[in-house]
Every structure is written in C-alpha cells, then in structure tokens.
MMTF fields as JSON, N, C-alpha, C and O atoms, coordinates in Angstrom:
{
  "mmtfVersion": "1.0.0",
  "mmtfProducer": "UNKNOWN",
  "numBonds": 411,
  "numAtoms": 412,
  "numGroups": 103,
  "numChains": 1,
  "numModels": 1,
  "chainsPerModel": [1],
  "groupsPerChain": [103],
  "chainIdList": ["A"],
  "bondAtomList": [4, 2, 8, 6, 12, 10, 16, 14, 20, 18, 24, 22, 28, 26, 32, 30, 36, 34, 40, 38, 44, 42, 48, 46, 52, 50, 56, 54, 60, 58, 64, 62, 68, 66, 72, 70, 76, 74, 80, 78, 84, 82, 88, 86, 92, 90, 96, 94, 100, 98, 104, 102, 108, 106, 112, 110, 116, 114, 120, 118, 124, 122, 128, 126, 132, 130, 136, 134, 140, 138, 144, 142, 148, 146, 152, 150, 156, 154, 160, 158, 164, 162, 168, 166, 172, 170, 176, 174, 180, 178, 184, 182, 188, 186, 192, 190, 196, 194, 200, 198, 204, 202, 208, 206, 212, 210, 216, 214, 220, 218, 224, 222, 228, 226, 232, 230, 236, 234, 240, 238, 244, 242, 248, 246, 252, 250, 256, 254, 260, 258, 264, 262, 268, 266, 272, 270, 276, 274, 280, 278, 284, 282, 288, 286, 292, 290, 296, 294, 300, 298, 304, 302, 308, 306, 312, 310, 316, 314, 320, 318, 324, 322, 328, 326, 332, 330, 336, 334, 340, 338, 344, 342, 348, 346, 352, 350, 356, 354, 360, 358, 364, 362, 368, 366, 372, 370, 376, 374, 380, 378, 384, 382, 388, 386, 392, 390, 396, 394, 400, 398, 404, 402, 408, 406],
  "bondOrderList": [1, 1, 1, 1, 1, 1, 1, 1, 1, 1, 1, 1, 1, 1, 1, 1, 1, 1, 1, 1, 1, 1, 1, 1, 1, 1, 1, 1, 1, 1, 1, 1, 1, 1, 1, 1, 1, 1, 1, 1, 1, 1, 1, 1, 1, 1, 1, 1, 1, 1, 1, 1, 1, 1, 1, 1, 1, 1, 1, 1, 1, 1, 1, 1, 1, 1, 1, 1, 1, 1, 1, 1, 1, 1, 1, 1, 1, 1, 1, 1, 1, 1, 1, 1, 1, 1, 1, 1, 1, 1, 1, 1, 1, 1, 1, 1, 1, 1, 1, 1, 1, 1],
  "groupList": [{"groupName": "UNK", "atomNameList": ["N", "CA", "C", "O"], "elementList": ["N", "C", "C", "O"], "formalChargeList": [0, 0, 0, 0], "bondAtomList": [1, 0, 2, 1, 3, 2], "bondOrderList": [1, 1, 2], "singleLetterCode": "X", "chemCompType": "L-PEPTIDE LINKING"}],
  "groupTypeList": [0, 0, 0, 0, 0, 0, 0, 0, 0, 0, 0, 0, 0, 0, 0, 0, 0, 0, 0, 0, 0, 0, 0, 0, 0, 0, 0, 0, 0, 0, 0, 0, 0, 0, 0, 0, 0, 0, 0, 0, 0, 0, 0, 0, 0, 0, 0, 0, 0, 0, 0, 0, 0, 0, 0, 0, 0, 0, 0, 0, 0, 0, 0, 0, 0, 0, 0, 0, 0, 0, 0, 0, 0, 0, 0, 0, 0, 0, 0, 0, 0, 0, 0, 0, 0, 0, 0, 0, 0, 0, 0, 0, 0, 0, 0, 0, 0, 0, 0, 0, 0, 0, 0],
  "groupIdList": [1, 2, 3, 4, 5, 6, 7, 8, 9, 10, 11, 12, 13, 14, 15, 16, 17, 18, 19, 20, 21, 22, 23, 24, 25, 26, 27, 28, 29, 30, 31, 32, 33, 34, 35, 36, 37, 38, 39, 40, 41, 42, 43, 44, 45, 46, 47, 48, 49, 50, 51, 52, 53, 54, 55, 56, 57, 58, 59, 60, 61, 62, 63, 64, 65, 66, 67, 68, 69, 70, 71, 72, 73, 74, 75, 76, 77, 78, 79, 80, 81, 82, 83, 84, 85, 86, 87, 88, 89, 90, 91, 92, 93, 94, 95, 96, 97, 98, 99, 100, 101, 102, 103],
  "secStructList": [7, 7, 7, 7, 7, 7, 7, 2, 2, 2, 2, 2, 1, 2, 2, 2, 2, 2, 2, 2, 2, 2, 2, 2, 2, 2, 2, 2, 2, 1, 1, 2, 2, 2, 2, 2, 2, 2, 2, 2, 2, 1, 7, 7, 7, 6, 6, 6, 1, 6, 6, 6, 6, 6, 1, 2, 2, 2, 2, 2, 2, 2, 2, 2, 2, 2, 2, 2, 1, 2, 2, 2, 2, 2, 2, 2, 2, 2, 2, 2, 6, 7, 7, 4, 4, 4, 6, 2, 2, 2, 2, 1, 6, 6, 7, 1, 7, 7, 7, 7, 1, 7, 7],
  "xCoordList": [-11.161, -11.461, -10.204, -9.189, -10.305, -8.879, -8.715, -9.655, -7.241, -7.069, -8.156, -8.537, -8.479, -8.834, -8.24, -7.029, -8.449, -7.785, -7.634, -8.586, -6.253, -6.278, -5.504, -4.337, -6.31, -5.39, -4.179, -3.859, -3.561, -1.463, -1.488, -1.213, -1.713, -1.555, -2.122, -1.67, -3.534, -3.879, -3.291, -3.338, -2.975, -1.965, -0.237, 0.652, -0.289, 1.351, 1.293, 2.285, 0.069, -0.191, -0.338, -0.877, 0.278, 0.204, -1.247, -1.267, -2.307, -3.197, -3.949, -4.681, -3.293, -3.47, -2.885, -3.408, -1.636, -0.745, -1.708, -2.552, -1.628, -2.375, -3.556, -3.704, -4.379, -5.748, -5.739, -6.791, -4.388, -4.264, -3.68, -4.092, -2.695, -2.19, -3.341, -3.289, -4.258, -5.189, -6.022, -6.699, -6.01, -6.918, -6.15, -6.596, -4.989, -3.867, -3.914, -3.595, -4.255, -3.835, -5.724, -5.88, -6.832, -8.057, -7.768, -7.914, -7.128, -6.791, -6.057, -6.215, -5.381, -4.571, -5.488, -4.987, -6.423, -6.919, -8.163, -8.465, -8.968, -10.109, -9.728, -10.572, -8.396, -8.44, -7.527, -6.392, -7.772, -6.703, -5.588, -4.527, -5.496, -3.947, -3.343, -2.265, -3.406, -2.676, -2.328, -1.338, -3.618, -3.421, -2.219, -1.314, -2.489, -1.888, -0.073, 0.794, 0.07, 1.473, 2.024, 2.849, 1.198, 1.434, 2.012, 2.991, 1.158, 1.305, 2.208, 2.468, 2.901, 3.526, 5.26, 6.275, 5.02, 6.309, 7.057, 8.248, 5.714, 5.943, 5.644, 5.748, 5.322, 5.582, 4.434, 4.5, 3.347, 2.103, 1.233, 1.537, 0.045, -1.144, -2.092, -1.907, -3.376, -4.776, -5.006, -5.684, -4.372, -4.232, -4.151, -4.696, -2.824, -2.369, -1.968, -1.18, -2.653, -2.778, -3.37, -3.266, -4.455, -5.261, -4.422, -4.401, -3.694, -3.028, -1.63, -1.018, -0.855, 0.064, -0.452, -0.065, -1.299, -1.964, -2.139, -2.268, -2.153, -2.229, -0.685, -0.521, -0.063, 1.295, 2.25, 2.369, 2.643, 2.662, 3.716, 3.575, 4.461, 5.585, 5.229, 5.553, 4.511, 3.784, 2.746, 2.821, 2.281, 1.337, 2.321, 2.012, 3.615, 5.162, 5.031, 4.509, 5.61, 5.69, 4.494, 4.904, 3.112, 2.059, 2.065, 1.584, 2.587, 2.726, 3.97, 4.202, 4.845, 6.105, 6.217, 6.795, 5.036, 5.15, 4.279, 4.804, 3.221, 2.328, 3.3, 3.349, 4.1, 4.656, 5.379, 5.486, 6.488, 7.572, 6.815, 7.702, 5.612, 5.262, 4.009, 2.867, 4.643, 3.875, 2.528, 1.606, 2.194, 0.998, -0.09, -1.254, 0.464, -0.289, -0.663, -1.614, 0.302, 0.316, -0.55, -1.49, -0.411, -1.775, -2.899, -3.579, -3.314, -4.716, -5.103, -6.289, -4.245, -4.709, -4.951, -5.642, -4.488, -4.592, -5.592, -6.289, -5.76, -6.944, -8.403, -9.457, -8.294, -9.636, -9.886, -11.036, -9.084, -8.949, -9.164, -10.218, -8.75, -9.445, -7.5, -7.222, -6.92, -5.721, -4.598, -4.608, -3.688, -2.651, -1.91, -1.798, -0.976, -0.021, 0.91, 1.169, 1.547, 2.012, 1.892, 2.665, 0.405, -0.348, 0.233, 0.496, 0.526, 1.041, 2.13, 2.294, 3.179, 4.604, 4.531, 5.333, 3.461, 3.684, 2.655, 2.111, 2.257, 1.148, 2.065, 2.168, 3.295, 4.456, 5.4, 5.97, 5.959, 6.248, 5.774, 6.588, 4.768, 4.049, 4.053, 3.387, 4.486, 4.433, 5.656, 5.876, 6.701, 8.115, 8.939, 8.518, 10.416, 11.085, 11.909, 11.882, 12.684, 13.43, 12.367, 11.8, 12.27, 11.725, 12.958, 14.084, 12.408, 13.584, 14.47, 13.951, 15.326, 16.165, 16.266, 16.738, 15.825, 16.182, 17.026, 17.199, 18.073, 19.672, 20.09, 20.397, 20.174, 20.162, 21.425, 21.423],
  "yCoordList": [4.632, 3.235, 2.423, 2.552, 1.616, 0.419, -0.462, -1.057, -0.581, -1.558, -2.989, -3.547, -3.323, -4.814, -6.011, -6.004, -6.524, -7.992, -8.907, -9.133, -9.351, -10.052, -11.01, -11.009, -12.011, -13.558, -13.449, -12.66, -13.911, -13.668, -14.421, -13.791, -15.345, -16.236, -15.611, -15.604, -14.982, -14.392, -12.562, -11.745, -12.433, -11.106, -11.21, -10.374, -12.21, -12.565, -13.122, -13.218, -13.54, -14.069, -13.294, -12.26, -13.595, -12.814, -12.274, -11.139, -12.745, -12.92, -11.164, -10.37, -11.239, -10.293, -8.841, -7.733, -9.2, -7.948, -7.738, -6.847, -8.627, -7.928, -7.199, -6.068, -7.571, -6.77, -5.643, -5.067, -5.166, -4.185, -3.091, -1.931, -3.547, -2.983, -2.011, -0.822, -3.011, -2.595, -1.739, -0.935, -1.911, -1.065, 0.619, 1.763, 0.123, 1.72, 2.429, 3.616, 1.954, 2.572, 3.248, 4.437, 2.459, 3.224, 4.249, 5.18, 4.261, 5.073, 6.633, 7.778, 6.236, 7.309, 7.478, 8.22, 6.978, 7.284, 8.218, 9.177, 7.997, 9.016, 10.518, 11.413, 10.722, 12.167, 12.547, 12.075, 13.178, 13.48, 14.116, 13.647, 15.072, 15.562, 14.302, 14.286, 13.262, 11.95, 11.096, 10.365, 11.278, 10.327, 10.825, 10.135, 12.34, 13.019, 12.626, 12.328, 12.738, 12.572, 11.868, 11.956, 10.409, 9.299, 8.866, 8.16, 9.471, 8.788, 9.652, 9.398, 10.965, 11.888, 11.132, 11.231, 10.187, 9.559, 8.342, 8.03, 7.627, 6.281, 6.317, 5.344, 7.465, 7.73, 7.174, 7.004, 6.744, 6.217, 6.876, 8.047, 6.711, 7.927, 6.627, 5.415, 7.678, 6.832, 5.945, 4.923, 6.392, 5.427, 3.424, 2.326, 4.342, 2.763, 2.051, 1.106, 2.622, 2.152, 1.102, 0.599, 0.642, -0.631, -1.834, -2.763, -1.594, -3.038, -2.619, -3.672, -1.931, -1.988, -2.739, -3.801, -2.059, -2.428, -4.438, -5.18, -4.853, -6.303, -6.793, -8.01, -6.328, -6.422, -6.603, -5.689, -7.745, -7.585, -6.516, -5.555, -6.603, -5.675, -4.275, -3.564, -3.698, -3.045, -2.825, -1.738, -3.406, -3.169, -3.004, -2.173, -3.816, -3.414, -2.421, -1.933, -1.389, -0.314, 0.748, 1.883, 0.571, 0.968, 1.03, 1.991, 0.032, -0.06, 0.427, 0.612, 0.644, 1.275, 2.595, 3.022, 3.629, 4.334, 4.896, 5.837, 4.62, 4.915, 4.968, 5.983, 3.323, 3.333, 4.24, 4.536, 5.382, 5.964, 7.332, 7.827, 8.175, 9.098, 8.73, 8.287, 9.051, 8.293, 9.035, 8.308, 10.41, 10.835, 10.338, 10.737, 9.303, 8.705, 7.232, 6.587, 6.927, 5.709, 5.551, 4.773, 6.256, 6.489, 6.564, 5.539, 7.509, 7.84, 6.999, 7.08, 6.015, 4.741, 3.352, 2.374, 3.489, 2.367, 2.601, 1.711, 3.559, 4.366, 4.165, 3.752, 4.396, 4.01, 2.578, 2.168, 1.923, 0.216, 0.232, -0.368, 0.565, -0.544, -1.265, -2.235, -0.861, -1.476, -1.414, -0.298, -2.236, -1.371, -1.211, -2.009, 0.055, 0.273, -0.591, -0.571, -1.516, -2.286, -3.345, -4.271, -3.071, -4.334, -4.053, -4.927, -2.756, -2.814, -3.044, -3.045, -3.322, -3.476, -4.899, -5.597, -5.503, -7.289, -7.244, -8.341, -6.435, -6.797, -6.925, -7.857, -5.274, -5.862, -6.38, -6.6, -6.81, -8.263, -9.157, -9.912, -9.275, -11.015, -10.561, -11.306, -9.744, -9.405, -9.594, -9.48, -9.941, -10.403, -9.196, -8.137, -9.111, -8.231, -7.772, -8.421, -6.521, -5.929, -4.689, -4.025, -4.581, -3.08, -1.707, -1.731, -0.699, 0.521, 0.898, 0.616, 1.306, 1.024, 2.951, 3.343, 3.498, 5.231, 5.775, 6.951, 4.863, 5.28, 5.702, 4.654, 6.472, 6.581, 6.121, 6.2],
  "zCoordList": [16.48, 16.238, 16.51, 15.826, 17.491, 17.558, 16.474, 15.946, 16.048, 15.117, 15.277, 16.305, 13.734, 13.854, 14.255, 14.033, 14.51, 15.374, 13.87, 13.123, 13.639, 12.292, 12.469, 12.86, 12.114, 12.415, 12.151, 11.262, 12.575, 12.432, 11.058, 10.037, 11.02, 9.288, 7.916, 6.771, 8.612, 7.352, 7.435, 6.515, 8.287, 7.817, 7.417, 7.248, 7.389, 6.149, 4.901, 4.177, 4.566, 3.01, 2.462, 2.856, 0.833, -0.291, -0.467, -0.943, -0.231, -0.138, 0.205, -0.385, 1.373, 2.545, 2.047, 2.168, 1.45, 1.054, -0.075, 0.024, -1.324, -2.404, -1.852, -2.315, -1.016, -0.51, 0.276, 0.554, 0.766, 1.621, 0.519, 0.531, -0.427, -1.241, -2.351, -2.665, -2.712, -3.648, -3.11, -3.751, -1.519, -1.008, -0.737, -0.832, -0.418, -0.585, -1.76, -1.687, -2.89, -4.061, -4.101, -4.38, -3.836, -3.116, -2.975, -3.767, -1.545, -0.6, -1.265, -0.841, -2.228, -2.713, -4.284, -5.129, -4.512, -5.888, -5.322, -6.032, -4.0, -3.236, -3.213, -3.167, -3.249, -3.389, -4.307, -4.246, -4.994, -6.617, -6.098, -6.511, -5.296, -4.973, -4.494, -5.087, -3.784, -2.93, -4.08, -4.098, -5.533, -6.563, -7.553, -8.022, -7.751, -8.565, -8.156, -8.977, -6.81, -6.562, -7.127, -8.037, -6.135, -6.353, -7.968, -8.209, -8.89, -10.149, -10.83, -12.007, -10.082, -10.972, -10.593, -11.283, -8.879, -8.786, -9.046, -9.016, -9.371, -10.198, -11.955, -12.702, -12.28, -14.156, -14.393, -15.611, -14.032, -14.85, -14.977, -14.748, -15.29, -15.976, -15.57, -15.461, -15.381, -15.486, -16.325, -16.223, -17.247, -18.867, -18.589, -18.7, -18.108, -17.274, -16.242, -16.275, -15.069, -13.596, -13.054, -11.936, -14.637, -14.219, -14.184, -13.376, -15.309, -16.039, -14.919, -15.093, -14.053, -12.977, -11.862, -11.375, -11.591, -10.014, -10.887, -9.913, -11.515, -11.571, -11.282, -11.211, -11.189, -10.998, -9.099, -8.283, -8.976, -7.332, -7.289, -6.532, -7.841, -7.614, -7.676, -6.724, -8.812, -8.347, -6.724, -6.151, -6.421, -5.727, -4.503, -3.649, -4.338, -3.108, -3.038, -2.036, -4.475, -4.317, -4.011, -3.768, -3.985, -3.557, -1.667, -1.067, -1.076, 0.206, 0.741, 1.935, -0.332, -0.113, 0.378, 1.377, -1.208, -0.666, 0.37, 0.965, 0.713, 1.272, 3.048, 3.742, 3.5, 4.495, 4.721, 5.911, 3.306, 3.16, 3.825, 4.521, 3.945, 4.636, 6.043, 5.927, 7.095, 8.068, 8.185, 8.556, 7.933, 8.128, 7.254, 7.285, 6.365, 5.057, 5.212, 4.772, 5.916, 6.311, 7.421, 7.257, 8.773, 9.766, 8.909, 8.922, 8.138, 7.828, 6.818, 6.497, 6.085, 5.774, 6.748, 6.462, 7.473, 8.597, 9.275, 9.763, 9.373, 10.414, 9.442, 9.926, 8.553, 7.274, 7.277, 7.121, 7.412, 6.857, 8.22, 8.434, 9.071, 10.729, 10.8, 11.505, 10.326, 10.537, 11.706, 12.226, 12.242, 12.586, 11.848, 10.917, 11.979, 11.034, 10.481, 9.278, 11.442, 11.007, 10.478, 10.235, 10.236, 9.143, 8.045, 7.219, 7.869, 6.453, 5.774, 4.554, 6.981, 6.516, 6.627, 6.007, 7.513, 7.171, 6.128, 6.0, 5.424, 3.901, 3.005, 2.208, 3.189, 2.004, 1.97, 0.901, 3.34, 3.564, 2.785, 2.252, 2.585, 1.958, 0.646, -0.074, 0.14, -1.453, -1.944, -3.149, -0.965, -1.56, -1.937, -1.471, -2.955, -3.338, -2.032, -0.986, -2.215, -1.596, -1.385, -2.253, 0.181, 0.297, 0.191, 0.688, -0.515, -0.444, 0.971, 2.05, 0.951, 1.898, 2.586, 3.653, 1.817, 2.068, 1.8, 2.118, 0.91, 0.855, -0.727, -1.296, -1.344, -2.988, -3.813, -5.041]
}
C-alpha cells in the first residue's frame, strides 16, 4: 500500500501528532509482547496508561520510541497508510526535545 497523501499543514499540527501518537500506542497495545516492552521501558502498568497517554509529553515519547526501532516504525506506518516520516513530523508537532541517542 503507498503512503497516504497528507496535507502538509495538517501533518505538522499538534493535532496530527496527538492522533498519530495515540494511534502508536494502538499499535503497540495490539500485541502484548510490543505492549509488554513498551511499558516495562517507560515504568507504567495498565493500571495507568490511560491517564499518561492524556499527557503530550507522554504521547513524544510514544513516537519516540516507536521511531527509536525502525522495523517498528515501518510496520506502524505501513498499518496507518503513513510515510514514515509522518511520524517524525507528528512528534515534531508535539514539541519538547526529541532523545538525542547519546546517554
């Protein structure tokens, strides 16, 4: 499937990021090993993933990490109809400092 065609304006609004974001954390909640990681590397529990994901900064780091492994990042882009680099201008529009790779 070729990426979707997405208006340039509405793929830099906050707008846009929160909806791609919420849809990543989807993406990683559909299969419990992708969820299990996920939540064993950001310290949260099912408990309380609802009341994060309301959180933009949260939801950065949802696109953070998803961008941080590329075979994860394809097969989310590839589900959503996206290009990949929809997603680095989604957390773009969510503001903050993205991680840099450097400890």
């Amino acid at each position: 499937m070729a990426p979707r065609e997405v208006n340039a304006k509405l793929s830099t609004g906050k707008f846009f990021g929160e909806s791609v974001a919420i849809s990543a954390l989807g993406f990683l909640a559909a299969e419990e090993s992708r969820l299990k990681r996920f939540l064993a590397l950001c310290g949260l529990g099912p408990h309380n993933l609802r009341q994060a994901a309301a959180d933009a900064g949260f939801l950065a780091a949802v696109l953070d990490y998803v961008a941080a492994d590329e075979r994860l990042l394809v097969a989310f882009a590839a589900q959503e109809g996206l290009d990949p680099a929809a997603v680095a201008r989604a957390r773009d529009s969510l503001g903050g400092t993205p991680p840099t790779g450097d400890p």
